[in-house]
N, C-alpha and C positions, 0 to 999 in steps of 0.2 A: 561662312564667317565664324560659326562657330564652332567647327573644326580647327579653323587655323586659332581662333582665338586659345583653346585648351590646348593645342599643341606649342603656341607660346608661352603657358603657362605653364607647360612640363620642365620648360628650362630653366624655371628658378630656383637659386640657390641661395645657401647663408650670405652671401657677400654682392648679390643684386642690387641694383642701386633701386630706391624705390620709386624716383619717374620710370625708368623701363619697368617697374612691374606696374606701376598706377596705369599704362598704355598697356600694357598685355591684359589688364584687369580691362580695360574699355573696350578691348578689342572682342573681348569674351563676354559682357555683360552686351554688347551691341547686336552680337549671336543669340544669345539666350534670349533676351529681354520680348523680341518680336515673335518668336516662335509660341510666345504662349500665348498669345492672342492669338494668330493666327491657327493657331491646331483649333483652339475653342470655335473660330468661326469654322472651319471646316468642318469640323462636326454636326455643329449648328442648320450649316447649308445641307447636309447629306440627309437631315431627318426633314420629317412634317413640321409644321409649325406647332402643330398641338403634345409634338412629343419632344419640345424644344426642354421641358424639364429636365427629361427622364434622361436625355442623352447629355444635355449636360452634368450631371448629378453623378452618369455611368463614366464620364470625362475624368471629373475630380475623383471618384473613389479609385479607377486603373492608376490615375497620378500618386495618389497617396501609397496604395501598393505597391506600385512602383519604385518610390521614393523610399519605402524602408525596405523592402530587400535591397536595393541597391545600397541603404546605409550601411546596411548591416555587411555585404558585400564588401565597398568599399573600404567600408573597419579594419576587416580582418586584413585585406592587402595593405594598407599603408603600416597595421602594427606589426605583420612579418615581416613588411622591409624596415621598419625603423628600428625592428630588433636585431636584423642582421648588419645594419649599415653602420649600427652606433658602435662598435667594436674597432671597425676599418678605420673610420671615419677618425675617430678620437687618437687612433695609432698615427695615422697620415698627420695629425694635426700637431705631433712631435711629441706625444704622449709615450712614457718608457711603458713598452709591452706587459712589464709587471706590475704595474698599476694600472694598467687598462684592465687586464685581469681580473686583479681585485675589482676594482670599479665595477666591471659587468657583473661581476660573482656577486656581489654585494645588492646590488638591486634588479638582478636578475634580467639583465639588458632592458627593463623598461625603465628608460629614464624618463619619459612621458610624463611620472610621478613628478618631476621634478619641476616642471611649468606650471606655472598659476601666473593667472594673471594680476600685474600690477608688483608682482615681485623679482630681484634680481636673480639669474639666475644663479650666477656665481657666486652670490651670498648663501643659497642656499643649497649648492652641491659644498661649498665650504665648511656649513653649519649642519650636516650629513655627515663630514669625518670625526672620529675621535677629538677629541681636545690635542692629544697628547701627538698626533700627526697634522694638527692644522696648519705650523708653521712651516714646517717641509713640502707640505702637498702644493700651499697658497700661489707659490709664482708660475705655479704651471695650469690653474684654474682655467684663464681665461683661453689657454688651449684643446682643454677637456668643453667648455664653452662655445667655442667654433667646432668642434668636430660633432657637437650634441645640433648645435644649429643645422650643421651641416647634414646630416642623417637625417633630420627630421624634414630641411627640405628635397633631399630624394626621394624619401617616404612618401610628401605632398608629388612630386613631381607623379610619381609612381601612376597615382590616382589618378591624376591629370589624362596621362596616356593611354590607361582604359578608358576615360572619357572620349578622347578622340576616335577609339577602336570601334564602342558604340554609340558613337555618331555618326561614322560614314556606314557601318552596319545598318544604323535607321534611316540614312538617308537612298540607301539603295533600296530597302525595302517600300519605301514611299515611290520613289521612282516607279518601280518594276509592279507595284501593285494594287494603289492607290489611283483609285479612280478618277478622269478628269468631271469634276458637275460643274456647270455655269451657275456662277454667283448668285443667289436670290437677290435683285433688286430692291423688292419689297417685301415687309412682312408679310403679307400674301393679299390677293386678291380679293374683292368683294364676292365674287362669284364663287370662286372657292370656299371661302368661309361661310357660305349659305349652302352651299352643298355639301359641307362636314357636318352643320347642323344638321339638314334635313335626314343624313342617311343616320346622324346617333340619332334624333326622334324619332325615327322610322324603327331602328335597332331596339329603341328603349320601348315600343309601341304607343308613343304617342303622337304619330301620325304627322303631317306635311302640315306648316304652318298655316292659314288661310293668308296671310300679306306675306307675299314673297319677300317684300323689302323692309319687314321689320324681323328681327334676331330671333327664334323662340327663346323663352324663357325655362332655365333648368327645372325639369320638374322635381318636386321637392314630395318625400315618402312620405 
């Protein structure tokens, strides 16, 4: 599911309508959303009960590493394509090639600079030209506008399709090598938990309880 989810979010573009993407978003958060419980119990079930910290604690730190190489990753791929696709993109989008020119010369194909949120964007690639060219430049704005939209959603798309790439990547590797264990029903056993005691009192030298059926008490230095 969420495979298919991020490979229908590859296909968004400037001019998606936003119920098909709020469904491509549900399709992909329906994927993601269970998988991270579920890794955590697998985990969980694979160790002892007494090392239920350590392994998840070892869970969250891989995730965190994880999650910033992959940002960092990710970064660099969406900003190479959206500096190669804003040039095309803004030409396609009826822009005179000699002011696409300019335009990328000018802010050095990152128009990235140009998004903030809460502002228009066309107001301020407008308020970015000279005075003395704003009135010339102004009617062809909001085609510089769609082709910057447009770049920036293939640049997302981009991301998306490596995401797909390493998801069926992890999901083979889970397949092919990931062990089946049967689900722990219970936190574990009374008998078990009296026989982890006994062998750490035994390990720490302070010997077998005298009442099998009360807990030792940790010994304290």
């Amino acid at each position: 599911v969420m495979a298919v989810g991020l490979l229908l979010m590859s296909q968004i573009r400037a001019d998606t309508e936003l119920p098909v993407l709020w469904s491509w978003m549900f399709v992909t958060g329906l994927g993601i959303g269970p998988t991270l419980a579920v890794f955590t119990i697998v985990v969980q079930n694979a160790v002892p009960v007494r090392s239920l910290g350590v392994a998840t604690s070892n869970l969250t730190f891989f995730r965190q590493v994880g999650g910033s190489v992959g940002l960092a990753a990710l970064g660099t791929i969406f900003a190479t394509r959206l500096a190669d696709e804003i040039p095309v993109q803004v030409a396609a989008a009826g822009v005179p090639q000699q002011m696409v020119d300019q335009f990328v010369g000018q802010d050095g194909g990152n128009a990235a600079n140009f998004f903030e949120v809460g502002k228009d964007l066309g107001a301020t690639l407008l308020a970015a030209i000279p005075p003395q060219f704003q009135e010339s430049v102004k009617p062809i704005i909001p085609n510089i506008v769609f082709g910057i939209q447009q770049a920036f959603s293939l640049a997302v798309s981009q991301v998306f399709l490596v995401g797909v790439g390493t998801t069926v990547a992890a999901l083979v590797v889970v397949v092919l090598f990931m062990k089946q264990i049967p689900l722990r029903k219970t936190v574990a056993g009374r008998e078990n938990l009296l026989a982890e005691a006994i062998e750490e009192s035994q390990a720490a030298g302070a010997g077998v309880p005298s009442d099998p059926g009360v807990m030792p008490e940790p010994a304290l230095d």
